[in-house]
MMTF fields as JSON, N, C-alpha, C and O atoms, coordinates in Angstrom:
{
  "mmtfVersion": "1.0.0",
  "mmtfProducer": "UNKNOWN",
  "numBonds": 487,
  "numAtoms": 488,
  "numGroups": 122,
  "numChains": 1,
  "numModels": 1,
  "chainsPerModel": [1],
  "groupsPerChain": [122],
  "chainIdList": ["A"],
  "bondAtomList": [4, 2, 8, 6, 12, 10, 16, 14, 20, 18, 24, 22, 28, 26, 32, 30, 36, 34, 40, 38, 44, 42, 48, 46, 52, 50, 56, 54, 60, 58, 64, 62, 68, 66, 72, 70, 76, 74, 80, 78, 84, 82, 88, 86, 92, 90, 96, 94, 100, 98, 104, 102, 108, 106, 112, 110, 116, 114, 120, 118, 124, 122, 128, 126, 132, 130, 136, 134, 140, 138, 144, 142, 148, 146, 152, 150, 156, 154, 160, 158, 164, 162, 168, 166, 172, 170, 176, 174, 180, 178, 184, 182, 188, 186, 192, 190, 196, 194, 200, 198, 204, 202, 208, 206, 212, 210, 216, 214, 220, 218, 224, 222, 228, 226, 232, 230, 236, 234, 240, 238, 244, 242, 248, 246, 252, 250, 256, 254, 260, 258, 264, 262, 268, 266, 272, 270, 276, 274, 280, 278, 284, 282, 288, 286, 292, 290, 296, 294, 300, 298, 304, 302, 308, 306, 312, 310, 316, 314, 320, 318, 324, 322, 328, 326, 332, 330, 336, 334, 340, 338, 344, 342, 348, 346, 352, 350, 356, 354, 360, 358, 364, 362, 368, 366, 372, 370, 376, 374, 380, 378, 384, 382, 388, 386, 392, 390, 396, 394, 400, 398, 404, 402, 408, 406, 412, 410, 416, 414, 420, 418, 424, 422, 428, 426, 432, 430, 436, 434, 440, 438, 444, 442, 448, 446, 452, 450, 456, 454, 460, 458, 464, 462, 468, 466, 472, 470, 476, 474, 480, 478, 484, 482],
  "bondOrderList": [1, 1, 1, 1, 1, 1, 1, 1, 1, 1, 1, 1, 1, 1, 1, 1, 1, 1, 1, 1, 1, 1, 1, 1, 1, 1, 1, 1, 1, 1, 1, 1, 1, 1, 1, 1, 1, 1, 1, 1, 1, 1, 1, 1, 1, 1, 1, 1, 1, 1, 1, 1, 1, 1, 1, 1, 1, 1, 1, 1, 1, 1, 1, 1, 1, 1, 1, 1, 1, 1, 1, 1, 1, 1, 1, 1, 1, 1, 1, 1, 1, 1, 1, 1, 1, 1, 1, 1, 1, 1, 1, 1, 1, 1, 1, 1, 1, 1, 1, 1, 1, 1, 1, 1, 1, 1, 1, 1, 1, 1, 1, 1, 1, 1, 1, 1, 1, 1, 1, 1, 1],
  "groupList": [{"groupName": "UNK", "atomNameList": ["N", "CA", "C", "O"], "elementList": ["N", "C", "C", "O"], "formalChargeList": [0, 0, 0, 0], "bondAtomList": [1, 0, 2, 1, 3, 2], "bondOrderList": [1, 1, 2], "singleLetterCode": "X", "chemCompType": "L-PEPTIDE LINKING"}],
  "groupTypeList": [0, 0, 0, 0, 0, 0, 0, 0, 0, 0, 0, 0, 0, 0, 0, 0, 0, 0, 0, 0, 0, 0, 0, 0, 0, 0, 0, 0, 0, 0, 0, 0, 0, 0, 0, 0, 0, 0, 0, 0, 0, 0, 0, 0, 0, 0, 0, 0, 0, 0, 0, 0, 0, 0, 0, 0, 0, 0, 0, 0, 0, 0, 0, 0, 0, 0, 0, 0, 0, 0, 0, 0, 0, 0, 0, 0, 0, 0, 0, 0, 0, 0, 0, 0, 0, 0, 0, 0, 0, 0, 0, 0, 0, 0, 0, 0, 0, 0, 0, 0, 0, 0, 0, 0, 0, 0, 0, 0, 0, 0, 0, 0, 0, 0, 0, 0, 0, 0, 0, 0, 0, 0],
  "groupIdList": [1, 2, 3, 4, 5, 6, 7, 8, 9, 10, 11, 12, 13, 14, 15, 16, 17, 18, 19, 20, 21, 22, 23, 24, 25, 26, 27, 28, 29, 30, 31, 32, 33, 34, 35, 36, 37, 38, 39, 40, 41, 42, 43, 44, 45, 46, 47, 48, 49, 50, 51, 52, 53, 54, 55, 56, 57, 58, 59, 60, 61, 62, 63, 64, 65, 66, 67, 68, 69, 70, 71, 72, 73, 74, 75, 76, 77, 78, 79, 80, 81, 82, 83, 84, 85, 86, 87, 88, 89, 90, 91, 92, 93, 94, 95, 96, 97, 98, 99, 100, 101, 102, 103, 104, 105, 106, 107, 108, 109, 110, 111, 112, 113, 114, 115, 116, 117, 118, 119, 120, 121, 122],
  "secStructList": [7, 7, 7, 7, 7, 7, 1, 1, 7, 7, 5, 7, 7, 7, 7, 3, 3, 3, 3, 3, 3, 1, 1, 1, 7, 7, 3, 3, 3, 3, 3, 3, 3, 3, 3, 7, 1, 1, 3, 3, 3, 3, 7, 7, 1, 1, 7, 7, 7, 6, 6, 7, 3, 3, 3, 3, 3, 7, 7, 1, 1, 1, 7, 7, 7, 3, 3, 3, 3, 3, 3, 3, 3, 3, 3, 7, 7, 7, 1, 6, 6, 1, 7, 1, 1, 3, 3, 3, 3, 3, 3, 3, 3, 7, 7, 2, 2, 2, 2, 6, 6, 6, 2, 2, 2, 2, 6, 6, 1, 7, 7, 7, 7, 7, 7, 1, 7, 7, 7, 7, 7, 7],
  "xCoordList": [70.046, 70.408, 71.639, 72.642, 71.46, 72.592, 73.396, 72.962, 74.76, 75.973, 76.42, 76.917, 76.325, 76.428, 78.508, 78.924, 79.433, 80.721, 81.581, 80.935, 82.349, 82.718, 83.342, 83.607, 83.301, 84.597, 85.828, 86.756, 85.869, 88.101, 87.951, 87.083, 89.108, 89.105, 89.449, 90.213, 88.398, 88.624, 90.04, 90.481, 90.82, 91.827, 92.065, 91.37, 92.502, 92.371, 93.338, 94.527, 93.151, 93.619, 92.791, 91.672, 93.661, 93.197, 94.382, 95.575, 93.336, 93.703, 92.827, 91.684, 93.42, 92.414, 91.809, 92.374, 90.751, 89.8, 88.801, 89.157, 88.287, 87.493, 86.106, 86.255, 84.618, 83.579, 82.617, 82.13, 82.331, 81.594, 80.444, 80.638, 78.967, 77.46, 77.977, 78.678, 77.143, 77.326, 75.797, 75.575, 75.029, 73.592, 73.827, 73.629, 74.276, 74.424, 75.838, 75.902, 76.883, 78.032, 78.336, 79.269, 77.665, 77.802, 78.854, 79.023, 80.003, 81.132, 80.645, 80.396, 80.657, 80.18, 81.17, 80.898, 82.221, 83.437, 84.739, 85.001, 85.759, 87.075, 87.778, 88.903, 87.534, 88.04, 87.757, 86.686, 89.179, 89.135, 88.628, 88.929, 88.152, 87.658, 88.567, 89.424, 88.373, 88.21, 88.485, 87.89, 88.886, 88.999, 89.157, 89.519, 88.923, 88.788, 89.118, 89.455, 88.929, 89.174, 88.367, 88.417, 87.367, 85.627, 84.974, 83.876, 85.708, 85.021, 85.806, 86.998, 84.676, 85.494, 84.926, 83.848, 84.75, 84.277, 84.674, 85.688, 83.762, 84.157, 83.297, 82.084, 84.085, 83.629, 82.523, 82.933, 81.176, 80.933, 80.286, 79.655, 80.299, 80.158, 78.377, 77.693, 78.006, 76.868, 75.927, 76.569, 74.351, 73.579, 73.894, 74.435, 73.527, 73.597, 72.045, 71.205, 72.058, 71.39, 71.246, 71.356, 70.993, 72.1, 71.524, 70.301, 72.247, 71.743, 72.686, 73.21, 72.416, 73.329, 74.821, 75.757, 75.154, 76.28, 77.393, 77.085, 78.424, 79.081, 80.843, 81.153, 81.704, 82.939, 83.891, 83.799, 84.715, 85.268, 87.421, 87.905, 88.007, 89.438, 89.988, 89.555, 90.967, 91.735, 92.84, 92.669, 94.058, 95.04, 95.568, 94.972, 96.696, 97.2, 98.327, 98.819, 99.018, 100.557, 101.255, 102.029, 100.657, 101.495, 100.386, 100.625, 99.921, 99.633, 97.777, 97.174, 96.986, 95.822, 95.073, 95.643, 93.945, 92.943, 91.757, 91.625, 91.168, 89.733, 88.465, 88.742, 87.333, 86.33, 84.796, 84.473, 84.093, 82.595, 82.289, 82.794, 81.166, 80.886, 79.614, 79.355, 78.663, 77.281, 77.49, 78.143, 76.91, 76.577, 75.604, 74.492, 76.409, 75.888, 74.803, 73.608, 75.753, 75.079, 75.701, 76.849, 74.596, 74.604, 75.182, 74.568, 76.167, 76.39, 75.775, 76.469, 74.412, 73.782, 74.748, 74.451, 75.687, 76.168, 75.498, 75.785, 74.536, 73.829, 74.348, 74.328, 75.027, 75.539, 76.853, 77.809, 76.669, 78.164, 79.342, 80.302, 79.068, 80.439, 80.574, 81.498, 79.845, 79.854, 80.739, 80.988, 81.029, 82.159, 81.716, 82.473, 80.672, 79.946, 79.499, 79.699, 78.777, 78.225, 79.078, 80.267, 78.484, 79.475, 79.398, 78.977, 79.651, 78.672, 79.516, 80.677, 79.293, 80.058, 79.762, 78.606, 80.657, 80.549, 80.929, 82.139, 80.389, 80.571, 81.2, 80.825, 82.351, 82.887, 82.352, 82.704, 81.352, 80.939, 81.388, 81.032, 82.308, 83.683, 84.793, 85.047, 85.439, 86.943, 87.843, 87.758, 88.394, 89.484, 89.911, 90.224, 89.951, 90.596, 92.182, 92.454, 92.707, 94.001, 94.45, 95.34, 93.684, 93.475, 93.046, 93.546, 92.141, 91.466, 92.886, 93.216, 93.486, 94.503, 95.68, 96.777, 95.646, 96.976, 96.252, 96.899, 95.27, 94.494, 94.827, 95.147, 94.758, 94.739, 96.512, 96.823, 97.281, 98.621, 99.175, 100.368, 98.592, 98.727, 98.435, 99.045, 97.232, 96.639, 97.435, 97.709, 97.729, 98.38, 99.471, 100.448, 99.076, 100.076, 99.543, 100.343, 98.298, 98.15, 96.812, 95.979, 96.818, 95.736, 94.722, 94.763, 93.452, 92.014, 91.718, 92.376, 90.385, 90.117, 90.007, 89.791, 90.164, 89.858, 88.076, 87.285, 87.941, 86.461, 85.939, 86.736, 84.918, 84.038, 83.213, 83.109, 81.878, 81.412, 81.057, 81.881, 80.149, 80.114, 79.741, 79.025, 80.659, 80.79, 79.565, 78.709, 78.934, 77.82, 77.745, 78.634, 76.803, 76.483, 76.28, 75.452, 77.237, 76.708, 75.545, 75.913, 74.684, 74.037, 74.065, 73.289],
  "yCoordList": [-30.286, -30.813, -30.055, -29.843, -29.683, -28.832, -29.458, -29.906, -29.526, -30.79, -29.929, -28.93, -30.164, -29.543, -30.074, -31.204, -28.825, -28.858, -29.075, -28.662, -29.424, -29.967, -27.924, -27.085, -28.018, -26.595, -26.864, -26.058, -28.217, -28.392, -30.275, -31.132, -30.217, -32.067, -32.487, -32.168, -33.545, -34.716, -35.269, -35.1, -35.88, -36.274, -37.854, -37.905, -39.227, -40.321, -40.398, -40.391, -40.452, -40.103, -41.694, -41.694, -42.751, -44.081, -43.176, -43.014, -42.936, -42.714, -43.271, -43.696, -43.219, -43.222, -42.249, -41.156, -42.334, -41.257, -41.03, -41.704, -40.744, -40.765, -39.925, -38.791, -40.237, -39.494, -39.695, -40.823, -38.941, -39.292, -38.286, -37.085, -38.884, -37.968, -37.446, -37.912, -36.05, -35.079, -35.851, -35.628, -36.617, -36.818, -38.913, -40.04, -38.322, -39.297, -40.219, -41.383, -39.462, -39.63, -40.883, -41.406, -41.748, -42.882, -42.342, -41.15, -43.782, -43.601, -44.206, -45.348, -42.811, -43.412, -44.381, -45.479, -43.919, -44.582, -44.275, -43.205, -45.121, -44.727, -44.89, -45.369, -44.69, -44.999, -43.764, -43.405, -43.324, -42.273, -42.78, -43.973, -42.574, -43.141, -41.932, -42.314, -40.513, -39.576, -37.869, -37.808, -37.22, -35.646, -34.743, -35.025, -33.769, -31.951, -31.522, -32.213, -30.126, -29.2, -28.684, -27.761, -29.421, -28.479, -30.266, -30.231, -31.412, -32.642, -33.572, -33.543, -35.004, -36.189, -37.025, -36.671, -38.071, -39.298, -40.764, -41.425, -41.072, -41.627, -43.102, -43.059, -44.453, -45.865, -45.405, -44.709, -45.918, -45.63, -47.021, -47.542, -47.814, -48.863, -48.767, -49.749, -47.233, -47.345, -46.265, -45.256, -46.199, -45.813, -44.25, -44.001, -43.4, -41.878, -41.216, -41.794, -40.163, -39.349, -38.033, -37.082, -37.712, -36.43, -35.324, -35.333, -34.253, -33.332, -33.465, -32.816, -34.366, -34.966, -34.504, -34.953, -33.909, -33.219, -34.119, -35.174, -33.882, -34.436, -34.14, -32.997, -34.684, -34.077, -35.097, -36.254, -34.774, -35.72, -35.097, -33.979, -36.289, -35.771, -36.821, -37.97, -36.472, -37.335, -36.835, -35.667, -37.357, -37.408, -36.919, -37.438, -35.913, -35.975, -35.888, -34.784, -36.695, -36.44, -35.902, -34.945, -37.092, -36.651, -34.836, -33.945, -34.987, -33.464, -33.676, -33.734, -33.777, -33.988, -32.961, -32.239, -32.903, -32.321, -32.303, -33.393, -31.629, -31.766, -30.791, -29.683, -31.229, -30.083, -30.906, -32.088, -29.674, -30.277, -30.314, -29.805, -31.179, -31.198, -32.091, -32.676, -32.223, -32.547, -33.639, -33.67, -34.325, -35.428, -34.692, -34.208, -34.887, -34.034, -35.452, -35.386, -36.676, -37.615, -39.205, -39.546, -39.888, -41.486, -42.222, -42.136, -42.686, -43.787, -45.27, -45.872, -46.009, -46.619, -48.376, -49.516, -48.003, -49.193, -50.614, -51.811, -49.852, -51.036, -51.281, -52.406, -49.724, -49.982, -50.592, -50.57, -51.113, -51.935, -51.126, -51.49, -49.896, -48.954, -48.342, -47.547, -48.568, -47.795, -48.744, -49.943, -47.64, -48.283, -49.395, -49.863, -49.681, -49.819, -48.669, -47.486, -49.211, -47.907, -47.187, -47.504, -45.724, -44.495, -43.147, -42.666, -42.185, -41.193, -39.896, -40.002, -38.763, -37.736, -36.704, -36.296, -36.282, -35.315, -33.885, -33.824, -32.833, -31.328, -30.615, -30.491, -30.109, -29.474, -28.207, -27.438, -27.547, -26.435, -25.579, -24.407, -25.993, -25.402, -25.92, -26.987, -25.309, -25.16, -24.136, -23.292, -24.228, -22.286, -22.445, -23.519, -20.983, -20.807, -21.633, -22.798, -21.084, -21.891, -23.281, -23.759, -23.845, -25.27, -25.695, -26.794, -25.156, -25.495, -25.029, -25.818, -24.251, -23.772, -24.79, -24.614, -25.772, -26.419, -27.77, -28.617, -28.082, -29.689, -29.54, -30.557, -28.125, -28.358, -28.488, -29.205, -27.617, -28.269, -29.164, -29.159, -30.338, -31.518, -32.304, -33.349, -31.767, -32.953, -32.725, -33.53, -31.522, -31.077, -32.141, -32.215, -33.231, -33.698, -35.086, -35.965, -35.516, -36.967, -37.001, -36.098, -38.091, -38.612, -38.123, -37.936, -37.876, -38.458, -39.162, -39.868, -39.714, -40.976, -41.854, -41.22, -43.521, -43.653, -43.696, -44.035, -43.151, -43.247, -44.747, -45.681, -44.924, -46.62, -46.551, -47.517, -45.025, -45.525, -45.061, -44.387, -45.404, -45.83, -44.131, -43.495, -43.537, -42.328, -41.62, -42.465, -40.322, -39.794, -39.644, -39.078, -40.08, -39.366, -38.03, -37.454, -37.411, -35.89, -35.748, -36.017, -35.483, -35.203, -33.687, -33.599],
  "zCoordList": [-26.165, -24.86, -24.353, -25.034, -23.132, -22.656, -21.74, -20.679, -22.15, -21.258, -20.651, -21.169, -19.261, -18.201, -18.071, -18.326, -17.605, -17.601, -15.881, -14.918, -15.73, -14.375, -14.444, -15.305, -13.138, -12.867, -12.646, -12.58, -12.506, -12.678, -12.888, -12.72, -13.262, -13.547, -12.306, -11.396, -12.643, -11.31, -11.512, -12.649, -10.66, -10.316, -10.133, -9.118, -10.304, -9.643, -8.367, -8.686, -7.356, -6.183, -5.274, -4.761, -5.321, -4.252, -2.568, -2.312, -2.055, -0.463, 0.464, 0.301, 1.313, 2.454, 3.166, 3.123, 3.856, 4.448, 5.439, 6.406, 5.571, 6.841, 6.762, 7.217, 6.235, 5.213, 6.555, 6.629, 7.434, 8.875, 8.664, 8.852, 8.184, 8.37, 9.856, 10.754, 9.586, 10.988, 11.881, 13.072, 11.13, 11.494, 12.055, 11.601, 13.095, 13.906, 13.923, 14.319, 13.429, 13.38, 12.94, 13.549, 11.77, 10.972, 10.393, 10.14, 10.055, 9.439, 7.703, 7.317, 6.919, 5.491, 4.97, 4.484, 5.103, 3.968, 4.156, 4.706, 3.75, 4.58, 2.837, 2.986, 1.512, 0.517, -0.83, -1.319, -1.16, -2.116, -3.407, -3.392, -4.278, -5.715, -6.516, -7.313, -6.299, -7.105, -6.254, -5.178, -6.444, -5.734, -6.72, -7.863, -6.357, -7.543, -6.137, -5.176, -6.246, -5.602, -5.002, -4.19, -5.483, -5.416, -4.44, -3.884, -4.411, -4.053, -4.2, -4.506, -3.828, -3.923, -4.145, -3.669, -4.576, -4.419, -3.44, -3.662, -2.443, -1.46, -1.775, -1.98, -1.79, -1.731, -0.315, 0.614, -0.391, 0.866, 1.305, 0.385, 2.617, 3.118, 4.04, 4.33, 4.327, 4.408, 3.69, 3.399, 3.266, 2.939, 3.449, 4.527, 2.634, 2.322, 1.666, 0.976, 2.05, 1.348, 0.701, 1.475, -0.728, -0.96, -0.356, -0.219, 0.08, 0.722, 2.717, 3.623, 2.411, 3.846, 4.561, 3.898, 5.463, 5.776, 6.198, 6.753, 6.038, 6.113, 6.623, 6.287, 7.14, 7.724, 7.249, 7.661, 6.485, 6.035, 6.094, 6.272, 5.881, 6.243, 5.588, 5.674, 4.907, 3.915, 3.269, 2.921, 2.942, 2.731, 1.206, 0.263, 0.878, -0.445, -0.705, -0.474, -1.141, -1.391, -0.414, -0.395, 0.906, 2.433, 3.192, 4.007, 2.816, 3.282, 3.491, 2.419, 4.662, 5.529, 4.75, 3.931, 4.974, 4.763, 5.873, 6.43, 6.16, 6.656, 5.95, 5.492, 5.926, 5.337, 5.212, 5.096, 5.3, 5.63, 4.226, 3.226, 4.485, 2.827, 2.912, 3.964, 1.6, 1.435, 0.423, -0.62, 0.901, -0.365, -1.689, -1.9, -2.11, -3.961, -4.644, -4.934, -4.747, -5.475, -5.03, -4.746, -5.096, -4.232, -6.188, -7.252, -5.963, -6.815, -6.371, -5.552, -6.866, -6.223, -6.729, -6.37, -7.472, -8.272, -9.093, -9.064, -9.772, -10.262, -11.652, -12.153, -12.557, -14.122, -14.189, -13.413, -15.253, -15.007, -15.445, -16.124, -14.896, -15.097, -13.929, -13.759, -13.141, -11.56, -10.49, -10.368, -9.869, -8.845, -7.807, -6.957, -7.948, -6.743, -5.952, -6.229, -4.782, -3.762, -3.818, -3.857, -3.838, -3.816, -3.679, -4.732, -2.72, -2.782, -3.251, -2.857, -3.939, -4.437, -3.329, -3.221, -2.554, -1.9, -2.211, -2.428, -2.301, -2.074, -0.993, 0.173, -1.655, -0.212, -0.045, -0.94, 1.103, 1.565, 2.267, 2.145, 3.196, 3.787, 3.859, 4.418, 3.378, 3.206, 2.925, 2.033, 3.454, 3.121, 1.924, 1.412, 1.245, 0.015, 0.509, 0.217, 0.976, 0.924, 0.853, 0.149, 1.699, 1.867, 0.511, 0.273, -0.711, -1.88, -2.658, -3.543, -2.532, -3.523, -2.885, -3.414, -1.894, -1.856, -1.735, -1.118, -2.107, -2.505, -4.049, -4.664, -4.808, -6.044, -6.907, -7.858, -6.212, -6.06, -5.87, -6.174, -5.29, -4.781, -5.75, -5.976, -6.581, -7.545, -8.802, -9.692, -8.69, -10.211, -10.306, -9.561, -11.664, -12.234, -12.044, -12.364, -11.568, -11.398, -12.523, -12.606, -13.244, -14.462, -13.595, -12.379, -14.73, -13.996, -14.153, -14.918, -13.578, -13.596, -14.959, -15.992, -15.054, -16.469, -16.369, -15.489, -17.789, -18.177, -17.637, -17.722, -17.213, -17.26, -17.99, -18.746, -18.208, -18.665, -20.558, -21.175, -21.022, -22.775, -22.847, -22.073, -24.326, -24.797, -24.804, -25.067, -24.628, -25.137, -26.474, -27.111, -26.945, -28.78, -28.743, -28.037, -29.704, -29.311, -30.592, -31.736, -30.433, -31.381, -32.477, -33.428]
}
């Protein structure tokens, strides 16, 4: 079985935000769960679908953000380690710079705690 590796650690980052589908300008979610450099995880208040575009703008250690980005994966919240509804977004544009000063920002805050139960490695 091949365990697929993140490209930078997620971060725990509670902000606020603003996660708006470009496909009819529904407001997904206004709540940080989680951010990398590469994404985020957004509480989302309505239904998503992955693949779905998205414009989202949110806050770090005083310093804004904006960047388009795709819903990667729907947290449907049914395990009892899931946040509830939740959708992981992909950022698809964003300037190198802007990615090199989101990741400055995070440098130095925990990631998230684990919820859910360890993998067996076999």
């Amino acid at each position: 079985m091949k365990i697929r590796r993140r490209r930078s650690c997620r971060r725990a980052l509670r902000s606020r935000c603003q996660a708006v589908s470009l496909d009819g300008f529904r407001l997904l979610g206004e709540r940080i769960l989680d951010v990398s450099p590469y994404g985020l995880m957004v509480a989302a208040d309505r239904e998503a679908k992955v693949g779905e575009q998205v414009i989202v703008s949110f806050e770090a250690k005083g310093q804004w953000f904006d960047a388009l980005a795709e819903v990667a994966r729907v947290i449907e919240g049914w395990r009892p380690w899931d946040p509830g509804y939740a959708v992981g977004l992909r950022f698809t544009d964003i300037g190198l710079s802007e990615r090199l000063d989101l990741a400055s920002k995070l440098r130095g805050l925990p990631p998230p705690v684990p919820t859910r139960p360890l993998r067996a490695l076999a």
